[in-house]
C-alpha positions as CSV (number, residue, x, y, z in Angstrom):
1,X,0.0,0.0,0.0
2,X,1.1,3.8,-0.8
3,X,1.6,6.1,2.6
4,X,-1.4,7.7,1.6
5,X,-3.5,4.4,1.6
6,X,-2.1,3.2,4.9
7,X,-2.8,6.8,6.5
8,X,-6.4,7.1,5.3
9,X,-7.1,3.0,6.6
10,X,-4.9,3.9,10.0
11,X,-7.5,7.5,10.0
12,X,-10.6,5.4,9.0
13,X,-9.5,2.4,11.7
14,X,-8.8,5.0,14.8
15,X,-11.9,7.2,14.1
16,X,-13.7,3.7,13.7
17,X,-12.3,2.3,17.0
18,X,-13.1,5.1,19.1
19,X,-16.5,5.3,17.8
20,X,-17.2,1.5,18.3
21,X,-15.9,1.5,22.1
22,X,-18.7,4.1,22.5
23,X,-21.5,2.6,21.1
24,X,-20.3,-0.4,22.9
25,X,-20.4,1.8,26.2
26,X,-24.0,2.9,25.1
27,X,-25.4,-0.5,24.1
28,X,-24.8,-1.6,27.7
29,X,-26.2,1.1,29.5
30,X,-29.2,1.0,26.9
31,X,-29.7,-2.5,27.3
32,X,-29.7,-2.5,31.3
33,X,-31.8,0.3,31.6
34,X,-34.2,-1.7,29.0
35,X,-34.3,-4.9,30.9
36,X,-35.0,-3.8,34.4
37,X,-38.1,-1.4,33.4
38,X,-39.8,-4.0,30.6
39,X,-38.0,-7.3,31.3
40,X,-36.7,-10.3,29.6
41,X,-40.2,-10.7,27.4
42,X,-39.5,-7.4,25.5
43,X,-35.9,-8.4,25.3
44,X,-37.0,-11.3,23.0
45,X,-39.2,-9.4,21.0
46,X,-36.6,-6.8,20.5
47,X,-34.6,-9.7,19.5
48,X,-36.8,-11.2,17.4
49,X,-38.1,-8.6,15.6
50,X,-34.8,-6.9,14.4
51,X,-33.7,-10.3,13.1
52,X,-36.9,-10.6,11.1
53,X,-36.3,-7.2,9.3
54,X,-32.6,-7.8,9.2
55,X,-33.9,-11.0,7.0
56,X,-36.5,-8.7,5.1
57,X,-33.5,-6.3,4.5
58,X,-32.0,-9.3,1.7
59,X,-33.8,-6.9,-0.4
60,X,-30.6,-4.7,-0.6
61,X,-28.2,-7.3,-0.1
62,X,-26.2,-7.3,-3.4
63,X,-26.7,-3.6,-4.4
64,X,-24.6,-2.4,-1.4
65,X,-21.7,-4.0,-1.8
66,X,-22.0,-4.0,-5.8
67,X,-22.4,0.2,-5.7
68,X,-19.3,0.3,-3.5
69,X,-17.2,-2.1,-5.5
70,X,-18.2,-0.2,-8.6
71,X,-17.1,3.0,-7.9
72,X,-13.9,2.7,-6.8
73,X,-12.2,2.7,-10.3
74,X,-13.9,6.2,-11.0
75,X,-13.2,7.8,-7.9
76,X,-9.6,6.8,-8.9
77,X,-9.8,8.0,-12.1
78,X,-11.6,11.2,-10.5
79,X,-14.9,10.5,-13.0
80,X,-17.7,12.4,-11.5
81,X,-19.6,12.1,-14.7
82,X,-19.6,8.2,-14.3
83,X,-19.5,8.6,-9.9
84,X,-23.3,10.8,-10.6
85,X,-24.6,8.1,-13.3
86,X,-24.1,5.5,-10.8
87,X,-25.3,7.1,-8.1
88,X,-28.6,8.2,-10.1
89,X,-29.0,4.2,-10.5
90,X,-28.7,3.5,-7.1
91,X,-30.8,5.6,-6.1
92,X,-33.9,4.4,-9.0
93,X,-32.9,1.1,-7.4
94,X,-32.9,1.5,-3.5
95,X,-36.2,3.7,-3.4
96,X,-37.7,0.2,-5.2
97,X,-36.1,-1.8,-2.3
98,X,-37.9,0.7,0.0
99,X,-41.0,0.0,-1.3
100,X,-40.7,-3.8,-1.3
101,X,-39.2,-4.3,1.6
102,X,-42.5,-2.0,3.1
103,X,-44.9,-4.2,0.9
104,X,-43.3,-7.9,2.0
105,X,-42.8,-6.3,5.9
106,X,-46.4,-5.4,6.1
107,X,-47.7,-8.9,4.7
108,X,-45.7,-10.5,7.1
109,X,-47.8,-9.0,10.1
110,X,-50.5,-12.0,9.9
111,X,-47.8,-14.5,10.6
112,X,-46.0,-12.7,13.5
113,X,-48.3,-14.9,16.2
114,X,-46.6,-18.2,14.6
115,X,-43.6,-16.7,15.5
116,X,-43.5,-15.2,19.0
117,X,-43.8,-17.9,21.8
118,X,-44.6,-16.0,25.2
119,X,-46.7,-17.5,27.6
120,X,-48.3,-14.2,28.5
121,X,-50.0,-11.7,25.9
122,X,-48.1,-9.1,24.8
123,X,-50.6,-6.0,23.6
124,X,-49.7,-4.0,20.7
125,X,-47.4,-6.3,19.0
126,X,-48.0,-5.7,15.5
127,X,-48.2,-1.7,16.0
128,X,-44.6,-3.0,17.5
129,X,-43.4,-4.7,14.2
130,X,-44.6,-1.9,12.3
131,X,-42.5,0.7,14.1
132,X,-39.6,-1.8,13.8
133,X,-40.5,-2.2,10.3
134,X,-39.9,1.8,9.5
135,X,-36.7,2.1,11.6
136,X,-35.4,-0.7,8.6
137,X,-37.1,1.1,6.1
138,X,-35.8,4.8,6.5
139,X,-31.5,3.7,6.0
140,X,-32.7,2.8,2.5
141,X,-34.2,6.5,1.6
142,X,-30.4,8.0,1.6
143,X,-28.1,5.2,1.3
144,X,-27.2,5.2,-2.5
145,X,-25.6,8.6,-1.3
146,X,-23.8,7.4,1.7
147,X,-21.9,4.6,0.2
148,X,-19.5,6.7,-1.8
149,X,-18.1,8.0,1.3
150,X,-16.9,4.2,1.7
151,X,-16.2,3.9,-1.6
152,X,-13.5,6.9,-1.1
153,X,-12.3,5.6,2.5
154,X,-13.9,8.2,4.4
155,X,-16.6,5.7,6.3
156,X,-14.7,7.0,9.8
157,X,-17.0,10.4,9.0
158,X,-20.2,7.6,8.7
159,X,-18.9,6.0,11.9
160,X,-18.4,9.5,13.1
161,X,-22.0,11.1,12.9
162,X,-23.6,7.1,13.4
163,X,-21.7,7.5,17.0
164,X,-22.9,11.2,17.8
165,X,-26.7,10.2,17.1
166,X,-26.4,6.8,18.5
167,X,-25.1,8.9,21.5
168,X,-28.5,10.8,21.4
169,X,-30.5,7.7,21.0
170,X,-29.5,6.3,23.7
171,X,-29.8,8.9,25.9
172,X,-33.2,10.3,24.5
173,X,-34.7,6.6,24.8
174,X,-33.0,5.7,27.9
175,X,-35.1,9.3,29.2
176,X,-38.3,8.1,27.4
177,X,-37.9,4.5,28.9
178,X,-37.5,6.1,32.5
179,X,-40.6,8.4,32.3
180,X,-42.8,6.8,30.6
181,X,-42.1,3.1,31.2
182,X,-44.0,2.9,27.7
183,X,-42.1,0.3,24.9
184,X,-44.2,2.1,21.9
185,X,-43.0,5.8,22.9
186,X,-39.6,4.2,23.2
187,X,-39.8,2.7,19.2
188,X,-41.5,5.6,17.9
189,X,-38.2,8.2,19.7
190,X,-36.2,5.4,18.0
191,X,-37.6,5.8,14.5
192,X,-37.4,9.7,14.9
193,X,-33.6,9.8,15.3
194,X,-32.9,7.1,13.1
195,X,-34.8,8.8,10.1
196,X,-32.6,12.3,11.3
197,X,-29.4,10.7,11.5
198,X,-30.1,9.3,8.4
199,X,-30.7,12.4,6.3
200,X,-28.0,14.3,8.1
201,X,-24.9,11.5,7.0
202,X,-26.6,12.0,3.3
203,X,-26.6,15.8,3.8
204,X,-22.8,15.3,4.0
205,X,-21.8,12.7,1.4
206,X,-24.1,15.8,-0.7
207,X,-21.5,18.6,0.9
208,X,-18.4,16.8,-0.6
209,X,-19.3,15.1,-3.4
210,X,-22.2,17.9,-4.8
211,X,-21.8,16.9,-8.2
212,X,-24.0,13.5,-7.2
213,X,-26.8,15.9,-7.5
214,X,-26.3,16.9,-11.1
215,X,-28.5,15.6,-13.6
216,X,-26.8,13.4,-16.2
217,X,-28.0,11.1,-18.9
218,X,-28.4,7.7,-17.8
219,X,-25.8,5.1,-17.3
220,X,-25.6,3.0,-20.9
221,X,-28.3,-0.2,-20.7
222,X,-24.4,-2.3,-21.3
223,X,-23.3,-1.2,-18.4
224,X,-26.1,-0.8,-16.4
225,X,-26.5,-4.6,-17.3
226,X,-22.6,-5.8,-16.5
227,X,-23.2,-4.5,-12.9
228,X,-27.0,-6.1,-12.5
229,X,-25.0,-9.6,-13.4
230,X,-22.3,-8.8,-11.0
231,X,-25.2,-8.1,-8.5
232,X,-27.1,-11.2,-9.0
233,X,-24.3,-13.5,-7.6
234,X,-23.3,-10.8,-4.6
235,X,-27.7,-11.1,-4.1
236,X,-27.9,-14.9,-4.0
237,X,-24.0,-14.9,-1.5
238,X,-25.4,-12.8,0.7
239,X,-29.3,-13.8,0.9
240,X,-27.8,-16.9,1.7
241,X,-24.9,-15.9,4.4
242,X,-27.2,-13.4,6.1
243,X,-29.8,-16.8,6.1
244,X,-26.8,-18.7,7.9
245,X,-26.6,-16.0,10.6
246,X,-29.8,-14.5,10.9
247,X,-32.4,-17.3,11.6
248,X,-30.7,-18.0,15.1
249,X,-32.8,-16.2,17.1
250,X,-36.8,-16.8,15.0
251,X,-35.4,-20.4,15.8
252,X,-35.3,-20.4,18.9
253,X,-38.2,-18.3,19.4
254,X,-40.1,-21.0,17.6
255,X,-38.8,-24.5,19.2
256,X,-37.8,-22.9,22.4
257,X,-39.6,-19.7,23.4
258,X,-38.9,-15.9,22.6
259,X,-37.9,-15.5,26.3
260,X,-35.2,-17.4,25.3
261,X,-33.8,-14.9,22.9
262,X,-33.8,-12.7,25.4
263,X,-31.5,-14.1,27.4
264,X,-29.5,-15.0,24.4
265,X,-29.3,-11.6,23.1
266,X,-27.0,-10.6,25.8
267,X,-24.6,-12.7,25.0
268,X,-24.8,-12.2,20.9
269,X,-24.8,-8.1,21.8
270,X,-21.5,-8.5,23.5
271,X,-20.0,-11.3,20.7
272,X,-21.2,-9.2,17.8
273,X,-19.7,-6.1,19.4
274,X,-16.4,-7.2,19.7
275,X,-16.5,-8.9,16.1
276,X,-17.6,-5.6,14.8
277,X,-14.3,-4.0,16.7
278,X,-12.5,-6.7,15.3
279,X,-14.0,-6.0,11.7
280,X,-12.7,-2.5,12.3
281,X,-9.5,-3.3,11.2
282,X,-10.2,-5.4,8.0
283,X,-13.7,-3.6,6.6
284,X,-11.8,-0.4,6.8
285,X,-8.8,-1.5,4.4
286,X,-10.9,-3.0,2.2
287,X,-11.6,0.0,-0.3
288,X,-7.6,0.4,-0.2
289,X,-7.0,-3.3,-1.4
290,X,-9.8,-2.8,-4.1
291,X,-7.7,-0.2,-5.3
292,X,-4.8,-1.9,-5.4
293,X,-6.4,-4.9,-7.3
294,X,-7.1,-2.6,-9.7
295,X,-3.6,-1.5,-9.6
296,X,-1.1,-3.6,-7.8
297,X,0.9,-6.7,-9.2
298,X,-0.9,-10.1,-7.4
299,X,3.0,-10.5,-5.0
300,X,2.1,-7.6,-3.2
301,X,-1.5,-8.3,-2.6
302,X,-0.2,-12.0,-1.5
303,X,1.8,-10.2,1.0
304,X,-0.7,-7.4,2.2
305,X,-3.2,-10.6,2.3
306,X,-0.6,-12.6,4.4
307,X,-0.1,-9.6,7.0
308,X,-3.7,-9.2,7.2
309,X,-4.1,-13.2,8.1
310,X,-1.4,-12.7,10.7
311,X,-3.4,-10.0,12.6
312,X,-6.7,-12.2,12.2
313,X,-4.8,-15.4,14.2
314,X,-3.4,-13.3,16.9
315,X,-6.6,-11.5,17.5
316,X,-8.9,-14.8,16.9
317,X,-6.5,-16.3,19.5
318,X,-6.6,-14.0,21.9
319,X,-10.4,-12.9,21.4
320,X,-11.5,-16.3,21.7
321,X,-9.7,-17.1,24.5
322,X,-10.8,-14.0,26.4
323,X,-14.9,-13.9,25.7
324,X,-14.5,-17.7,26.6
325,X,-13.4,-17.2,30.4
326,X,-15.1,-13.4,30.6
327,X,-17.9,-13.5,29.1
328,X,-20.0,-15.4,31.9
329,X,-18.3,-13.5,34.7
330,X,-19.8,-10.6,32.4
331,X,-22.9,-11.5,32.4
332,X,-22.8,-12.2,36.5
333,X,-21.6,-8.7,37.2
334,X,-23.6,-7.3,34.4
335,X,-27.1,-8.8,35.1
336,X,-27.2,-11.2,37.8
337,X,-26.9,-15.2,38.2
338,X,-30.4,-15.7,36.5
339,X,-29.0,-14.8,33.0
340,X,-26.0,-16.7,32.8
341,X,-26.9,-19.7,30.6
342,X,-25.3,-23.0,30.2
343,X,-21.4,-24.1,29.8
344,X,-22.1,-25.7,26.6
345,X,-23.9,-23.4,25.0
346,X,-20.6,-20.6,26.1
347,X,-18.5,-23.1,24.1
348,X,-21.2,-22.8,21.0
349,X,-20.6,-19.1,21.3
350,X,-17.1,-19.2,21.5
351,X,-16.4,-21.5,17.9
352,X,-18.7,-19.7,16.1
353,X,-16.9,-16.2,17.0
354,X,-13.6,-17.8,16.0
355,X,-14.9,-18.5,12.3
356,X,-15.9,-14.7,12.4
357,X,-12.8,-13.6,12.9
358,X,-10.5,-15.9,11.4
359,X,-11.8,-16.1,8.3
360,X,-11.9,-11.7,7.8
361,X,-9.3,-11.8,5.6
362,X,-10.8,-13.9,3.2
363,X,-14.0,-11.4,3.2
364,X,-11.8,-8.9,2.9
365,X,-10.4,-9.4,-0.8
366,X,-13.7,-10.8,-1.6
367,X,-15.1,-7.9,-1.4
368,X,-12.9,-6.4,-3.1
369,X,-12.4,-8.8,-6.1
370,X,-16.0,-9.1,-6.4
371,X,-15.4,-12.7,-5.9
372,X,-18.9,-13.7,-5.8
373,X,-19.7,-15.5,-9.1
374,X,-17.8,-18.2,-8.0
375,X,-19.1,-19.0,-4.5
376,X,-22.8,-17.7,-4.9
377,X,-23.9,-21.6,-4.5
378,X,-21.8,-22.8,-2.1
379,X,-22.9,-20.1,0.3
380,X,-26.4,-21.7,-0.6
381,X,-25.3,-25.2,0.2
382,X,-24.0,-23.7,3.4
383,X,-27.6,-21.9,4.3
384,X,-29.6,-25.4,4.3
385,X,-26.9,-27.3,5.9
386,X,-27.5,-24.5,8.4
387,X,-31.4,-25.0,8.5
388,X,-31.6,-28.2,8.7
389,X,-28.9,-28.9,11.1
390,X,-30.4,-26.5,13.4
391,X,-34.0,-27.8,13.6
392,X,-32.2,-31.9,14.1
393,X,-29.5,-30.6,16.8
394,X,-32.4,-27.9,18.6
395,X,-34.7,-30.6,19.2
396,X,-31.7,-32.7,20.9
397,X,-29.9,-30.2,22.7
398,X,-32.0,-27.1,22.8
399,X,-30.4,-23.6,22.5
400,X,-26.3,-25.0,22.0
401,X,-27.3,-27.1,19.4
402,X,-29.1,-24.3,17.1
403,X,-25.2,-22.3,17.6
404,X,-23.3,-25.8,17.3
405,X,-25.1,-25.7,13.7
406,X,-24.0,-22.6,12.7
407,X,-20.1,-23.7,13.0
408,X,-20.8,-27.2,11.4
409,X,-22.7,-26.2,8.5
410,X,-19.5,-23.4,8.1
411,X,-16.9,-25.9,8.2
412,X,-18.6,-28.2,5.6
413,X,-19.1,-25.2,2.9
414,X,-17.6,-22.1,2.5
415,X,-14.7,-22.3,5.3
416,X,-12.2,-24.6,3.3
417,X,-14.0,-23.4,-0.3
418,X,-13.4,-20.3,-0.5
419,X,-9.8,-19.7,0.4
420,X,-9.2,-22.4,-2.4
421,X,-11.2,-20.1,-4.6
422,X,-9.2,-16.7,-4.0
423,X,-5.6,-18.6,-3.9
424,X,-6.0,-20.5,-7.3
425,X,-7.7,-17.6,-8.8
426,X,-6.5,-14.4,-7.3
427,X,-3.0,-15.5,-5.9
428,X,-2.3,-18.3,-8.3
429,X,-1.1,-20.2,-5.3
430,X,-1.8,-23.6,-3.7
431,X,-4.1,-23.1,-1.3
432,X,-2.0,-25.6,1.2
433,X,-0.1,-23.3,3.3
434,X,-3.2,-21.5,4.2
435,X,-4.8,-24.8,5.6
436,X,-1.4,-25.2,7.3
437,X,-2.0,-21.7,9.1
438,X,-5.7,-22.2,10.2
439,X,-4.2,-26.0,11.5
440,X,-1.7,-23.9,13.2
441,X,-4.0,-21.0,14.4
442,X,-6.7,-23.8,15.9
443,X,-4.3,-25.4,17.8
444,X,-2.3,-22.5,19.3
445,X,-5.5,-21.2,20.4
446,X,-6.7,-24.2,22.2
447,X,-3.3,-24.1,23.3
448,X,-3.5,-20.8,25.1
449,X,-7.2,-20.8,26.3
450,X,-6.5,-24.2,28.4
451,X,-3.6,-22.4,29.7
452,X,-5.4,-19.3,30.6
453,X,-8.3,-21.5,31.5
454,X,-6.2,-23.6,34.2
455,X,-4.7,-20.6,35.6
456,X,-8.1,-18.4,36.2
457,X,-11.1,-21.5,36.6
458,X,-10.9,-20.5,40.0
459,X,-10.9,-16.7,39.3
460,X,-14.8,-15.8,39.9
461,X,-15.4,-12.1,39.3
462,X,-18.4,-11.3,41.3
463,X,-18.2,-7.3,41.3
464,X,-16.6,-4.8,38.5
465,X,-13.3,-4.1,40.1
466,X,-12.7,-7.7,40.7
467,X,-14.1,-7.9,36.6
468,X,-11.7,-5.5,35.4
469,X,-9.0,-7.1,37.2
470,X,-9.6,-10.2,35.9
471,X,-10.0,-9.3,32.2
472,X,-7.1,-7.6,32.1
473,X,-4.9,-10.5,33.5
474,X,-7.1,-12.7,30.9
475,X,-5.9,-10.5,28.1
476,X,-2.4,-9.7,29.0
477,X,-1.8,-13.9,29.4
478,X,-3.6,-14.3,26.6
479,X,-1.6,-12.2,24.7
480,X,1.9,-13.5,26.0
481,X,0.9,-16.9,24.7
482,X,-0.5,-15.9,21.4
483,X,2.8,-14.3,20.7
484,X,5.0,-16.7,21.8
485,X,2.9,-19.0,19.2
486,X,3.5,-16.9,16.7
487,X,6.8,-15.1,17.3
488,X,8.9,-17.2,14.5
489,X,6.4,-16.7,11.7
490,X,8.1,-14.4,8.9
491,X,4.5,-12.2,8.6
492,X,4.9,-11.6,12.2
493,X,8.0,-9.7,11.9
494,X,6.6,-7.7,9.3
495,X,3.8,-7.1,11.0
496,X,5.8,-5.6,13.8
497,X,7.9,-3.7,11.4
498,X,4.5,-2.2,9.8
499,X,2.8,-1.2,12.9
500,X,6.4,0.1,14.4
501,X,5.8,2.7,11.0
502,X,2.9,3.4,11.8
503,X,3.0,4.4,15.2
504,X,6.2,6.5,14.6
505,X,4.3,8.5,11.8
């Protein structure tokens, strides 16, 4: 990468960072102040109900990452004529999405009583899933004009503003929650911000990119076309992969009870929270390697892509090893005995995290070789293996089972396929070594968490000082061991040598 690629990523990962370890911040204090006025009941609903939308939303799936992937060889080439055509596509093409995902939304509303399992009545529920319902709805009314901004590497100033209103959110509906006790007010304070934070990020993208507001001819039907095609295998990857994680929790609603999302939610906000700090570091290099595919030779993406897999073993390592022996003291501290649930289904947690993490680098430079024609089916594949895994293994061992199937139907599909893929077709190297490396990686980790875990089993962290205390230890002899795993790799020493150059500029 040039020094102005690594400085924009390192700008875009800080301002990313900091704004992730306050909306973590505010995602606890929302979600405590949430449980103890309405309970564990609206918890699972909550739950419930944004994994429903977050299903509906496969609408867009495919157009997001194909706008962002498309514009990043005329931003290089500094074509606003092209950047505004695109845009003025988008935009024809997301306001359709709206409307469907409205229309499909609203006819689900008849089926949401096959899908909540409370044994007491909850009143209002639809006029719930419609507010729900619009808070999805509003992100796709300005999007088309946001995603340039991550097109160009300047998401931090998304993450930025997302973090200021989130900020607001949680304070305004924290407020509401406390006066008025009242979920609907709570929703509809929701919808309001999200619909003004919304326009405001778009005011923005508008402010330094104005041109996207000219009027232009149409793109050409050709090319218009090349990108649909390109969109259609991106659609059918992701319908499937946000199948594979998003049907956890209407699962377990269905064959075990929606109360039991809510006490599963806990432990998926902290887990997705630190994978999303995690992602920091990969998602925001990811415009910079799709410029460098465009222009760099495939040796020096090899390498970047080696350094990259390098920082996603020693964080896998270390993160796995970490939310394994914290995360129930966590929840102790955090909520009480009564939500803690059980050892197994920790472990459950735990393997399906690693796959998230490890595998980052992979998602990485498929996103930015629009590697998607290729492994559209196989992503499919992976999506009933899921399904039907998870109704067999739910039945038999309730709640861990429906995770366990997650990780199996993963390591049958797309977690050996499509390395393979990007190494014989992108690198135009055997695929071996990496297999070697995730060997490695699994049992280096395994390796350090029974260490850690025969040191601390006896370490029980049953206030916050004694928390802290304990996670700190956790991480700092976690982090010992991953290096000493890892010291004698060749990427490792580069690694250091890159982030010693980056912290002296």
């Amino acid at each position: 990468m040039t020094e102005g690629r690594i400085k924009n990523s390192v700008r875009n990962i800080g301002y990313r960072l900091v704004s992730q370890v306050a909306s973590i911040v505010l995602k606890f204090v929302s979600r405590t102040i949430f449980i103890y006025i309405l309970g564990v009941e609206y918890l699972g609903i909550n739950g419930l109900f944004s994994e429903i939308l977050q299903m509906l939303s496969l609408a867009d799936l495919g157009f997001g990452t194909a706008m962002v992937f498309s514009m990043y060889k005329p931003l290089a080439e500094h074509d606003e004529k092209r950047l505004t055509q695109l845009v003025a596509l988008y935009k024809r093409i997301y306001t359709i999405i709206a409307i469907a995902i409205t229309l499909i939304g609203v006819a689900l509303v008849p089926f949401l009583k096959y899908l909540v399992n409370l044994d007491q009545n909850i009143p209002y529920l639809r006029v719930y899933y419609l507010l729900y319902l619009a808070n999805t709805v509003s992100s796709y009314l300005v999007v088309y004009k946001t995603c340039i901004l991550n097109a160009d590497q300047k998401n931090y100033l998304v993450s930025k503003y997302n973090t200021i209103f989130n900020f607001i959110s949680i304070i305004i509906t924290s407020i509401v929650l406390l006066l008025t006790h009242n979920f609907m007010v709570y929703l509809i304070a929701q919808v309001v911000i999200t619909y003004t934070n919304n326009f405001y990020v778009s005011h923005v993208a508008e402010k330094l990119y104005p041109y996207i507001n000219n009027k232009v001819e149409k793109l050409p039907k050709e090319e218009g076309r090349k990108i649909f095609d390109n969109v259609k295998s991106v659609f059918i990857y992701k319908v499937a992969n946000t199948l594979v994680g998003s049907t956890d929790n209407t699962l377990i609603s269905i064959l075990i009870g929606t109360v039991a999302v809510g006490f599963y939610s806990n432990y998926s906000m902290v887990i997705n929270n630190i994978v999303l700090f995690i992602n920091i570091v990969f998602s925001s290099v990811t415009a910079s390697i799709g410029n460098m595919v465009v222009e760099a030779n495939k040796k020096k993406n090899y390498d970047v892509y080696c350094l990259m897999q390098q920082v996603s073993f020693l964080l896998s390592t270390v993160a796995i090893t970490c939310t394994y022996l914290m995360i129930n003291d966590l929840i102790y501290v955090w909520l009480g005995e009564k939500f803690i649930l059980d050892p197994l289904v920790t472990v459950a947690i735990a393997l399906n995290m690693y796959f998230s993490v490890v595998l980052m680098p992979i998602w990485s430079y498929r996103e930015a070789t629009g590697m998607y024609m290729q492994t559209k089916y196989v992503m499919v594949a992976t999506a009933i293996v899921n399904l039907v895994v998870s109704i067999i293994l739910g039945k038999i061992l309730g709640l861990a089972g429906i995770l366990f199937a997650t990780s199996i139907a993963r390591i049958s599909t797309y977690f050996w396929y499509e390395p393979k893929l990007l190494f014989k077709q992108f690198f135009e190297k055997e695929v071996l070594n990496y297999y070697k490396g995730i060997l490695k990686n699994i049992i280096v980790t395994l390796l350090v968490a029974g260490v850690c875990w025969s040191i601390f089993r006896n370490f029980e962290a049953r206030n916050w000082l004694i928390l802290f205390v304990k996670a700190f230890l956790v991480l700092g002899c976690s982090l010992i061991l991953t290096i000493i795993g890892y010291c004698k790799d060749p990427y490792f020493s580069k690694l250091k040598t890159l982030i010693y150059r980056v912290i002296k500029r």
